[in-house]
C-alpha positions as CSV (number, residue, x, y, z in Angstrom):
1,X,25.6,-16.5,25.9
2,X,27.9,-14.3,27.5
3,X,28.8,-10.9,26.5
4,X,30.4,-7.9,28.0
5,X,28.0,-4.5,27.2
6,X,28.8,-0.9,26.9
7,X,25.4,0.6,27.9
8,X,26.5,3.4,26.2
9,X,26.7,1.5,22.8
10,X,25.3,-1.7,22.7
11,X,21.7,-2.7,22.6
12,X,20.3,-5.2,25.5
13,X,20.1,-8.5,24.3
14,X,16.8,-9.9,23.4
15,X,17.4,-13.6,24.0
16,X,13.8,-14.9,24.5
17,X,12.7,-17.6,21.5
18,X,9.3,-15.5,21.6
19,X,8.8,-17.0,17.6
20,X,8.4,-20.8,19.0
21,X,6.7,-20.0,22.2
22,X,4.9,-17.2,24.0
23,X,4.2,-16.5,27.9
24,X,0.3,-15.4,27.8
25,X,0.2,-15.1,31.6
26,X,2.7,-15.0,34.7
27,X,2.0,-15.8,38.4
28,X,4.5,-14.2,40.9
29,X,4.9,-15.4,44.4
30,X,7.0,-13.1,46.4
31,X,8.4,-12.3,49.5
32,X,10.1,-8.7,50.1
33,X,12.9,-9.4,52.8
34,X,14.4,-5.4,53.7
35,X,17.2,-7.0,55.8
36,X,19.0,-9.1,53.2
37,X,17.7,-6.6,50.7
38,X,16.4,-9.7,48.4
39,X,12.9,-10.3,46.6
40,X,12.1,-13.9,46.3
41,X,9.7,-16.8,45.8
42,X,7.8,-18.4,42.5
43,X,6.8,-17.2,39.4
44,X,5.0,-19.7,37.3
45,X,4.0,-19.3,33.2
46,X,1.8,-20.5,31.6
47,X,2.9,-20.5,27.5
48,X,1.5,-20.9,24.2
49,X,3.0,-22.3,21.2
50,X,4.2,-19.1,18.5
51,X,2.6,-19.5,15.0
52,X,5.9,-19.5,13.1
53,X,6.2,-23.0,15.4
54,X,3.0,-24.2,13.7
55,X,3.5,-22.9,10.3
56,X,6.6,-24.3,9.8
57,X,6.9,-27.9,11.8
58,X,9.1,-26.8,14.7
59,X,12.2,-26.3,11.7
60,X,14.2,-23.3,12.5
61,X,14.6,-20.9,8.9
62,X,16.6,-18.1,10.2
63,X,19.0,-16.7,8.1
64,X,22.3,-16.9,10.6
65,X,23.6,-20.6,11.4
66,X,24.5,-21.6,15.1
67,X,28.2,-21.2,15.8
68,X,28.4,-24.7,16.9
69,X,26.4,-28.1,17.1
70,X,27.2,-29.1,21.0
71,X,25.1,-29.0,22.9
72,X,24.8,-27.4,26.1
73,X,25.6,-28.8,29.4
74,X,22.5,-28.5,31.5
75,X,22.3,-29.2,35.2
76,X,19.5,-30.5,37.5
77,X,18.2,-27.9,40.2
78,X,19.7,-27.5,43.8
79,X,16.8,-28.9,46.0
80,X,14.6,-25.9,47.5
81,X,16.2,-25.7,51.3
82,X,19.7,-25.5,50.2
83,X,20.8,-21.6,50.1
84,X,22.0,-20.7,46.2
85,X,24.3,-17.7,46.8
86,X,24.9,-17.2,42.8
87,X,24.1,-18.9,39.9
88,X,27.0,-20.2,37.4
89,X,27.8,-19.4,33.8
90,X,28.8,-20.2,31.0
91,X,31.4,-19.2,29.1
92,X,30.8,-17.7,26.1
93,X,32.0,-21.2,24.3
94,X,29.6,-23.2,25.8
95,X,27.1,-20.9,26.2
96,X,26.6,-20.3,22.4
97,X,26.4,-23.7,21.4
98,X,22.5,-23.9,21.0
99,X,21.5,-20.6,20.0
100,X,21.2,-19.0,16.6
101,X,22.2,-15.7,16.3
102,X,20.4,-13.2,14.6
103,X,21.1,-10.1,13.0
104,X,19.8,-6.5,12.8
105,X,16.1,-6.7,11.7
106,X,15.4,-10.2,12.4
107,X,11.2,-10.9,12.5
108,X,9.3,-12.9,14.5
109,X,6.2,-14.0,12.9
110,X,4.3,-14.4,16.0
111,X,1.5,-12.6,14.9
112,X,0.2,-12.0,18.9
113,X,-0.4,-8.3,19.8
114,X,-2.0,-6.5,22.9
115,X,-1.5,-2.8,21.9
116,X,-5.0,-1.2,21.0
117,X,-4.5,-0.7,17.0
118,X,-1.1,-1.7,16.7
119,X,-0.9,-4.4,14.1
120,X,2.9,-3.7,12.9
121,X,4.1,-4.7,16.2
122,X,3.5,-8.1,16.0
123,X,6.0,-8.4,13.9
124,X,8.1,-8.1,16.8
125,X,11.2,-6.8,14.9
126,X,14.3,-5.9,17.2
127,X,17.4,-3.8,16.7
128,X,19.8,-5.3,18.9
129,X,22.3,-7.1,17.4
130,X,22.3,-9.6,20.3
131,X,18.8,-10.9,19.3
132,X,18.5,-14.5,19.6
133,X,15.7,-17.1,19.0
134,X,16.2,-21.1,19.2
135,X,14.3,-23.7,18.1
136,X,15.6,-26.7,18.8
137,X,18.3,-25.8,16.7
138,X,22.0,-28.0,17.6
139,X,20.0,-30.0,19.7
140,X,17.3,-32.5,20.1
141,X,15.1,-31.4,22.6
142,X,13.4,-27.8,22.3
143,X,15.1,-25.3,24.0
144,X,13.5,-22.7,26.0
145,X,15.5,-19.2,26.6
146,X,13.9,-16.7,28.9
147,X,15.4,-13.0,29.2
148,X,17.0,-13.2,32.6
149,X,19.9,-11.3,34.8
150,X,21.3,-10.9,37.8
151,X,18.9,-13.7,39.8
152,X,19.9,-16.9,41.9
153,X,17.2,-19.7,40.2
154,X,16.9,-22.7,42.6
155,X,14.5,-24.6,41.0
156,X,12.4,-25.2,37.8
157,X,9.8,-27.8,37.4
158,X,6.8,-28.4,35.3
159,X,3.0,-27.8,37.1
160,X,1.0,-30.9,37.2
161,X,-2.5,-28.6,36.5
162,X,-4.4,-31.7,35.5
163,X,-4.2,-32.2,39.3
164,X,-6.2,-29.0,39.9
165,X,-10.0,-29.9,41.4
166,X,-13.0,-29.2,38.3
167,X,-9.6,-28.7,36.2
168,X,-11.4,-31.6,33.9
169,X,-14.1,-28.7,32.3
170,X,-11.7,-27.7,30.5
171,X,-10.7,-30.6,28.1
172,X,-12.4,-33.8,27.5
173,X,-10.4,-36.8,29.0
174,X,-7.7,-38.2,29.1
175,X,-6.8,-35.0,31.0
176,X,-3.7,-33.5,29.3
177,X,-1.6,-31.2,30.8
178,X,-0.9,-29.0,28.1
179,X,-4.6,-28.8,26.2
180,X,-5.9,-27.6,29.9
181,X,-3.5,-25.2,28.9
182,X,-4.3,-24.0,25.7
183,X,-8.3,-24.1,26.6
184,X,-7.8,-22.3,29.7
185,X,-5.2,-19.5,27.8
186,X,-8.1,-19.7,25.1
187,X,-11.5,-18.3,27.6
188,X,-13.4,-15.5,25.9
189,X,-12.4,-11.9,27.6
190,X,-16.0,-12.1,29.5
191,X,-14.6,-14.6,31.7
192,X,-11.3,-12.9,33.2
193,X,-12.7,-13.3,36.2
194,X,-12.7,-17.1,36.0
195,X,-9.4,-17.2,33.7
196,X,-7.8,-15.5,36.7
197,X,-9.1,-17.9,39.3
198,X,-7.5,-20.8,37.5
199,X,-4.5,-19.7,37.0
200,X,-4.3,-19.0,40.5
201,X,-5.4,-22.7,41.2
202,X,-3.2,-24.0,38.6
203,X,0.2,-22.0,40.2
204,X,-0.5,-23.8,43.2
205,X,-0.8,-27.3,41.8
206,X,2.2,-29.7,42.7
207,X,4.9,-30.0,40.9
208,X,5.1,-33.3,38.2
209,X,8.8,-33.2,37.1
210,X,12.2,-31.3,37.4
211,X,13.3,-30.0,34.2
212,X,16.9,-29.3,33.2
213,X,18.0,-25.5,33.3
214,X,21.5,-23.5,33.1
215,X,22.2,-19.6,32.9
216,X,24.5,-17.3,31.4
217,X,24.7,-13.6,32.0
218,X,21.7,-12.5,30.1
219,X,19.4,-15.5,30.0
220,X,17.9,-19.1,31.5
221,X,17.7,-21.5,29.0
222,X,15.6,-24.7,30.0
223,X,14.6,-27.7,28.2
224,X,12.8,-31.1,29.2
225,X,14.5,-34.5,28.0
226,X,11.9,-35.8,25.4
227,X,10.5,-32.6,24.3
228,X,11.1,-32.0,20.8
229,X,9.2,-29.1,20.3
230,X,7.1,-26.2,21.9
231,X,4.2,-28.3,21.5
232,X,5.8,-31.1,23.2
233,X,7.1,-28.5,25.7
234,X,5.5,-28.1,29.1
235,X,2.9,-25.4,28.7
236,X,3.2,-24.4,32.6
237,X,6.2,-23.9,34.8
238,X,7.2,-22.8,38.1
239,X,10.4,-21.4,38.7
240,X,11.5,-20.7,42.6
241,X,14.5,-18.0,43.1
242,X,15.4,-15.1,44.6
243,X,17.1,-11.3,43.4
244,X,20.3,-10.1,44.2
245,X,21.0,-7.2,46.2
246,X,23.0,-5.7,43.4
247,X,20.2,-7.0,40.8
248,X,20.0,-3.9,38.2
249,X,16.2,-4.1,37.8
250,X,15.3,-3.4,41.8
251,X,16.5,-0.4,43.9
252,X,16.9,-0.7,47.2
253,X,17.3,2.5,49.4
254,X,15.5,4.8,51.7
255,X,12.2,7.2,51.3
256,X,12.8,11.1,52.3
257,X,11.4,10.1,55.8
258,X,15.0,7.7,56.1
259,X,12.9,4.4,55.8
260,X,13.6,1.7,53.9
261,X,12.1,1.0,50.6
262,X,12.5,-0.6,47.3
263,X,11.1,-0.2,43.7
264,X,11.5,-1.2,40.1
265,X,12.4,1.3,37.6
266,X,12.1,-1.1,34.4
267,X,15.3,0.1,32.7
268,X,18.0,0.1,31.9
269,X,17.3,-3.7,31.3
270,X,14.1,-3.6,32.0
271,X,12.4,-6.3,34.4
272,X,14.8,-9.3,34.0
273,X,16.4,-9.2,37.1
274,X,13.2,-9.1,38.8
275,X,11.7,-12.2,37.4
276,X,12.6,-14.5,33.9
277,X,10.5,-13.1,31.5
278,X,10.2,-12.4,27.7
279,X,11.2,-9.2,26.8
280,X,10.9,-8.5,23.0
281,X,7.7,-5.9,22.9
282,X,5.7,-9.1,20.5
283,X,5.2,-10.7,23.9
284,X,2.6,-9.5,25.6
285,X,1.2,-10.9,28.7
286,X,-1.4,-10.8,31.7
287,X,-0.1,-11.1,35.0
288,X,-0.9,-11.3,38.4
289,X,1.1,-11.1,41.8
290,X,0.9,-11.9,45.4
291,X,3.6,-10.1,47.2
292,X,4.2,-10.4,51.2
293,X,5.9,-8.0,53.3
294,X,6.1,-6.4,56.8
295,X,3.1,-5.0,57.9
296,X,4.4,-1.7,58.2
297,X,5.0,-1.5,54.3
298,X,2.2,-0.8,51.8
299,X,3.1,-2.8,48.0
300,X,1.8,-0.7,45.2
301,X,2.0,-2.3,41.8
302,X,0.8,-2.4,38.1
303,X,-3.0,-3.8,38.9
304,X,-6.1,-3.4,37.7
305,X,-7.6,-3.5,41.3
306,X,-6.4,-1.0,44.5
307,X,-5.2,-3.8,46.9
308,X,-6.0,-3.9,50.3
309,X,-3.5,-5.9,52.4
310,X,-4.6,-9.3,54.0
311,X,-3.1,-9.9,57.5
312,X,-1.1,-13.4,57.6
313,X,0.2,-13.5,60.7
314,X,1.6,-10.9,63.3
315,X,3.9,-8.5,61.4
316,X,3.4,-10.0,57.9
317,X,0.7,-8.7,55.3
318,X,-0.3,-9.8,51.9
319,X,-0.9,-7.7,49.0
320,X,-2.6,-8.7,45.9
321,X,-2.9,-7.0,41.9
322,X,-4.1,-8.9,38.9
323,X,-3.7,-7.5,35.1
324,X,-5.8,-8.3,32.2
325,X,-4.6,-6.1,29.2
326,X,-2.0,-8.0,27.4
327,X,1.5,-6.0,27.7
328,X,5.0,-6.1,27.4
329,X,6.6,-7.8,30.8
330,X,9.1,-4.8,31.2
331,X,6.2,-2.6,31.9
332,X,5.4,-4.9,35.3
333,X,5.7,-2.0,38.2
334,X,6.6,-2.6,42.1
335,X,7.1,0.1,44.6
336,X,7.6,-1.0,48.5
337,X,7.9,1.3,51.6
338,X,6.1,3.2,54.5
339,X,3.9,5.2,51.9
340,X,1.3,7.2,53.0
341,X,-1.7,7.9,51.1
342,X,-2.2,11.8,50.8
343,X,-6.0,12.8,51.2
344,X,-6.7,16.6,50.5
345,X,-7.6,19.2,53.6
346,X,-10.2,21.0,52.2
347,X,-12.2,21.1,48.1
348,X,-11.8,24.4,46.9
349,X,-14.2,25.7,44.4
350,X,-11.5,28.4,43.0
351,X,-8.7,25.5,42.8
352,X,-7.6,24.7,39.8
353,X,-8.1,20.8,40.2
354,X,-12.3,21.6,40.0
355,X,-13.7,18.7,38.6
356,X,-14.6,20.2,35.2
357,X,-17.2,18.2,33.6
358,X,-15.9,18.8,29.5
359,X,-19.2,18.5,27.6
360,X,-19.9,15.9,24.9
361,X,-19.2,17.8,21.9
362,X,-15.9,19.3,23.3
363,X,-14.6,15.8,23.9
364,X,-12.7,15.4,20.7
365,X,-13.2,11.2,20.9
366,X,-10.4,9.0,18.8
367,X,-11.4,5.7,19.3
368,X,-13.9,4.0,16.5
369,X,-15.6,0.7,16.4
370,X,-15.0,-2.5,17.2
371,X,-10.9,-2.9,18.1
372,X,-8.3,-4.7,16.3
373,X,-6.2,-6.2,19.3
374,X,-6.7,-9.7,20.6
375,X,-9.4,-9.9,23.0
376,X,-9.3,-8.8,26.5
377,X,-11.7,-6.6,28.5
378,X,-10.8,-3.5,26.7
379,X,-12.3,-0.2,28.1
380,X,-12.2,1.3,25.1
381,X,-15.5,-1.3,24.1
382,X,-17.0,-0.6,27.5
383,X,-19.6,2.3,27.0
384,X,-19.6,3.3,31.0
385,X,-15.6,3.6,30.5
386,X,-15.7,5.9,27.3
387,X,-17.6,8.5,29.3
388,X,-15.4,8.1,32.6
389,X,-13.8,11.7,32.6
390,X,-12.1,10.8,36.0
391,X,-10.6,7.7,36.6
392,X,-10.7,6.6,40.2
393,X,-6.9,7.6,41.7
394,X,-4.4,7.6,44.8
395,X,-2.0,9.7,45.5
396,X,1.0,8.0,47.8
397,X,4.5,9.4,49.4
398,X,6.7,9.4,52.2
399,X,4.7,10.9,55.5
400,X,7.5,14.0,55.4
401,X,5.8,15.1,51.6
402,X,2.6,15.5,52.6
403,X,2.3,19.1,52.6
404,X,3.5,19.5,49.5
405,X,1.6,17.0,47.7
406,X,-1.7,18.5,49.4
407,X,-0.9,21.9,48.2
408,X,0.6,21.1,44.6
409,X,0.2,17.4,43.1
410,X,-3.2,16.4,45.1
411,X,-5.2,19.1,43.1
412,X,-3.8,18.3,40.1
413,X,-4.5,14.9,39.4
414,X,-8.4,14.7,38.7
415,X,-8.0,18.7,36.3
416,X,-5.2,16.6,34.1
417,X,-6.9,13.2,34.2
418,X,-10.1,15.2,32.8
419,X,-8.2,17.1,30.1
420,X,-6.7,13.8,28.8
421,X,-10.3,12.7,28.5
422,X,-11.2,16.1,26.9
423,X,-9.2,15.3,24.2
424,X,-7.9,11.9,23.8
425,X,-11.5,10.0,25.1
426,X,-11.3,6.5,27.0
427,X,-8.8,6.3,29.5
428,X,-6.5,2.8,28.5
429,X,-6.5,1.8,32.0
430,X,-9.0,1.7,35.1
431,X,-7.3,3.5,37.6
432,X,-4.4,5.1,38.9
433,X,-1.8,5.7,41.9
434,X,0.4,8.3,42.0
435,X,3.7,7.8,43.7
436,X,6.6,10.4,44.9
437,X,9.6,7.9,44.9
438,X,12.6,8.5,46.9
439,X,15.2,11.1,45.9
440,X,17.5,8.6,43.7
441,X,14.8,8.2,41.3
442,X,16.7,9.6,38.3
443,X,13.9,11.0,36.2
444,X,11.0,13.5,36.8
445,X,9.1,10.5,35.9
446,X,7.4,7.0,34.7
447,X,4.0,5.8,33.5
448,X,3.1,2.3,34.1
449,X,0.2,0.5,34.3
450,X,-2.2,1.9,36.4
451,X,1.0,3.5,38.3
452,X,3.2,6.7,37.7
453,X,6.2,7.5,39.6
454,X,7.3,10.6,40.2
455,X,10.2,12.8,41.4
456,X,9.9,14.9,44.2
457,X,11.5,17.2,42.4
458,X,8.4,18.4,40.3
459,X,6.9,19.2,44.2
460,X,8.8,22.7,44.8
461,X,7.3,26.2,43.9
462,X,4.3,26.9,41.6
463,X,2.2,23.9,39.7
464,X,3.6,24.0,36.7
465,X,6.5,21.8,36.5
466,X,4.6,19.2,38.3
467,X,1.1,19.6,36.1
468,X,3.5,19.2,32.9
469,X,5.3,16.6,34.1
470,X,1.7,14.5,35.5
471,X,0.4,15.4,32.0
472,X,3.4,14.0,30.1
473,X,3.1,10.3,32.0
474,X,-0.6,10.6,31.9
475,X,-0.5,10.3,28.1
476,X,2.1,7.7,28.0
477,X,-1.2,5.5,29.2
478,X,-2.1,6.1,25.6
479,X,1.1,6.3,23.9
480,X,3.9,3.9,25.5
481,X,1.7,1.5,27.5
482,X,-1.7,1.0,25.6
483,X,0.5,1.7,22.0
484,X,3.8,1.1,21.6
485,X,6.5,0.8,19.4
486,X,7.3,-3.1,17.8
487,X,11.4,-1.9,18.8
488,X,12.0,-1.2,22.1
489,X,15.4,1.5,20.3
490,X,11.7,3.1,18.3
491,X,10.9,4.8,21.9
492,X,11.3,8.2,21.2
493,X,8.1,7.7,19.4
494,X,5.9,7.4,22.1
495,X,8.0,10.2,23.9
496,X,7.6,12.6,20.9
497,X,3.3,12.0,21.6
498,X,3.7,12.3,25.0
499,X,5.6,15.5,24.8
500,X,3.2,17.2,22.2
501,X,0.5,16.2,24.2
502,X,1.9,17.4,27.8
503,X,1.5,21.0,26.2
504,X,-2.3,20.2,24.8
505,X,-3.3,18.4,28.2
506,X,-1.7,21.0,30.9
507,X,-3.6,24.3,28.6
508,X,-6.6,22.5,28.9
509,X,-6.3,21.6,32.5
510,X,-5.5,25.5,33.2
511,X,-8.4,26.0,31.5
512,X,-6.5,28.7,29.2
513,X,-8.0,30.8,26.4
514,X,-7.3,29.7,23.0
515,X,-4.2,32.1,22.5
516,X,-2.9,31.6,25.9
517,X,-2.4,28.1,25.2
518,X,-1.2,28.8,21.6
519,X,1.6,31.1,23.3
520,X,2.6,28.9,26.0
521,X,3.0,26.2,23.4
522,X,5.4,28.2,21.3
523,X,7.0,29.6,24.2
524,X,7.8,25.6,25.1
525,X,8.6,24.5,21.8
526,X,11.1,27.3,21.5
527,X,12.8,26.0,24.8
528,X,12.8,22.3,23.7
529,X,14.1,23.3,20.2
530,X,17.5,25.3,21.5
531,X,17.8,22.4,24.2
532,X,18.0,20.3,21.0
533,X,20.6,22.4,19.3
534,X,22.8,22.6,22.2
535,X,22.0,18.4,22.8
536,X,23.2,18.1,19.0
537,X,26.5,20.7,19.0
538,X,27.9,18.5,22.3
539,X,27.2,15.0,20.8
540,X,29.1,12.3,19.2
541,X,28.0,11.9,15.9
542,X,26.5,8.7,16.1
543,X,24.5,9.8,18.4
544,X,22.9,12.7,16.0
545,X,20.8,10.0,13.7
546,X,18.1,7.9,14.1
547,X,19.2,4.6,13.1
């Protein structure tokens, strides 16, 4: 489907069919090449079928019809060696012809959500008008559509796991690809550990068949002759290929030191032109990544674990990160560059970053009971996490920063990582790096998981723009990562927490009196509220009301 945006109108199309099928974990295999400024390698997913699938027989009930009942033209992969230097289109003709078109406010019934306490977003509703979910709707065979832009894919094939050695515990014979699958998708949240193991063995299995796949400007659409539906559909694939230079999801430039570096920023269309993914915020996902570079680069990236880098061979290292919260793909973080980690000179006792230890009854805990999310290992059911005031962090930048990030962020981290505790309890996530990106970034900053960036900007003068800025993506673990909105237009919502809750953290980390913090507050809110006026006076209308 191709289309020609306005990014200053039009929503970006959400063309996964995440109502027939869903990606519960991905396995990236990457290479970082600086010189030809391109990321590339493997990513293999492993799916599972979407309830509305199962409920209603693989029939597609959507209100809109197809524009046409041809069906597409696919087209078997290049082989591996031969160099892809861009990937063809469709026109907008052909490209159509097996997708169905939804409007405004379209649901998907897929009932799968990873956000702590968020049962509305599963419903997965989307406001762009450029939605679209196939079945196997104008066609025989089912039709998978990944969100995907700006990328060169080579290959696609389905993974032979069945060929993986002690594979078999998982399903009684005959040994079916796709129930090894479902059982291994299936594993209780106690055994991560060995869940993440075998999808490691399984991405490495051989291949067991090509399967047919085209693009078009916002989307790879793939299908495998015989398979009807997203049962029949093979429930792991590997696709090989490569970024593009120009690829809108990657920046490539150089650090404040004039090395080169390159990160993700996740907008403004999010992570599809790093990898195919699904994009609507219903599908949530685990994920893990092995990413090789020079050994003069350090990879930092949204993972549970803080990576240390395995030497391959002269010059080449290997870096490692794993997730197992279920989350939106488009949060999926990667910064790479000569990073340095910044370790503070001396602990003083009058510094503002003292490890305050808030007491019990001052902790003002949210969380309740048993959770309502799918399973995972959720900290906030771990009783050693819930009392964890400081999470274990890093703190990263270009060598030519490191003064000012030992005398302004590097005491900061552990006073606002403990007043987010104070008052919001259980950290969402294990850990944390902090990162001073390069001077292009275009925001004072971004929360990931287990990763914020932020601009170097927020460095200069007194603590205060860079506590309130640290406090701001601190809660966005909470609201934006851990909760978030079922629309990804709904995200002023979990900016609206976030910036209430930048005021509450940063008075608390300053340790202010009651009425200090009370004035400071209304002194801010004052600021934010004329900013407002002025933003409103010197906009277009339609930009003046929530939709």
């Amino acid at each position: 489907m191709d289309m020609k945006l306005d990014p200053s109108r039009d929503d970006l199309p959400l063309l996964a069919n995440t109502s027939h099928i869903l990606v519960k974990h991905y396995v990236l295999d990457l290479d970082v090449d600086f010189e030809s400024q391109v990321i590339e390698g493997t990513i293999v997913l492993f799916f599972e079928p979407g309830n509305r699938f199962e409920k209603e027989g693989g029939s597609t009930e959507e209100t809109c019809q197809s524009e046409a009942n041809e069906a597409c033209k696919f087209r078997m992969p290049e082989p591996c060696h031969i160099p892809v230097t861009d990937t063809r289109t469709f026109s907008s003709k052909v490209g159509c012809h097996d997708f169905v078109i939804c409007g405004k406010g379209e649901k998907d019934t897929s009932g799968k959500d990873g956000n702590h306490d968020n049962r509305e977003q599963a419903s997965g509703i989307s406001s762009s008008e450029y939605c679209c979910d196939t079945g196997n709707a104008g066609s025989e065979d089912f039709l998978l559509v990944l969100d995907c832009c700006d990328l060169s894919v080579v290959k696609v094939e389905e993974v032979d796991v069945a060929a993986v050695p002690g594979i078999e515990k998982f399903t009684r014979p005959p040994k079916l690809r796709n129930q090894i699958v479902r059982e291994l998708v299936a594993l209780p949240a106690d055994r991560w550990r060995e869940q993440l193991d075998c999808y490691a063995r399984c991405s490495q299995a051989p291949g067991c068949g090509e399967l047919l796949f085209d693009t078009d400007t916002w989307s790879l659409q793939i299908r495998k002759t015989g398979a009807q539906t997203a049962t029949d559909f093979p429930h792991a694939i590997r696709i090989r290929y490569r970024t593009k230079p120009q690829g809108r999801s990657v920046t490539w430039t150089s650090d404040q030191s004039g090395r080169p570096c390159v990160y993700t920023m996740g907008s403004p269309i999010n992570n599809r032109a790093l990898f195919p993914c699904q994009e609507p915020p219903v599908a949530m996902s685990t994920w893990q990544a092995t990413v090789r570079a020079a050994a003069s680069f350090v990879v930092l990236m949204s993972g549970e674990n803080s990576a240390k880098p395995t030497q391959l061979r002269e010059g080449c290292s290997s870096w490692h990160y794993y997730v197992t919260m279920p989350m939106p793909a488009s949060t999926f973080t990667i910064a790479v560059g000569s990073w340095t980690e910044m370790k503070p000179e001396t602990c003083s006792s009058n510094d503002l970053a003292t490890e305050r230890s808030f007491s019990p009854s001052e902790a003002d805990f949210r969380y309740a009971g048993i959770c309502g999310h799918m399973e995972y290992p959720c900290r906030f059911q771990n009783a050693s996490a819930t009392t964890q005031e400081i999470i274990p962090h890093r703190v990263f930048a270009p060598l030519c920063l490191q003064g000012a990030c030992q005398e302004t962020l590097l005491p900061l981290v552990p006073a606002c990582l403990a007043a987010a505790h104070s008052v919001l309890g259980t950290h969402p996530f294990s850990r944390l790096d902090v990162l001073i990106v390069p001077a292009n970034f275009p925001s004072l900053g971004m929360a990931s998981p287990h990763i914020i960036f932020l601009s170097q900007s927020t460095l200069p003068g007194r603590s205060h723009l860079c506590g309130t800025r640290l406090c701001h993506e601190i809660a966005h673990a909470w609201f934006g990562l851990a909760l978030g909105a079922r629309d990804w237009t709904e995200e002023w919502l979990s900016e609206g927490f976030a910036t209430h809750l930048e005021d509450v953290f940063w008075a608390r980390a300053q340790q202010l009196a009651p009425h200090e913090a009370q004035e400071q507050q209304e002194l801010r809110a004052g600021l934010r509220w004329r900013r407002l006026q002025d933003e409103v006076q010197n906009s277009p209308k339609e930009m003046q009301v929530l939709r």
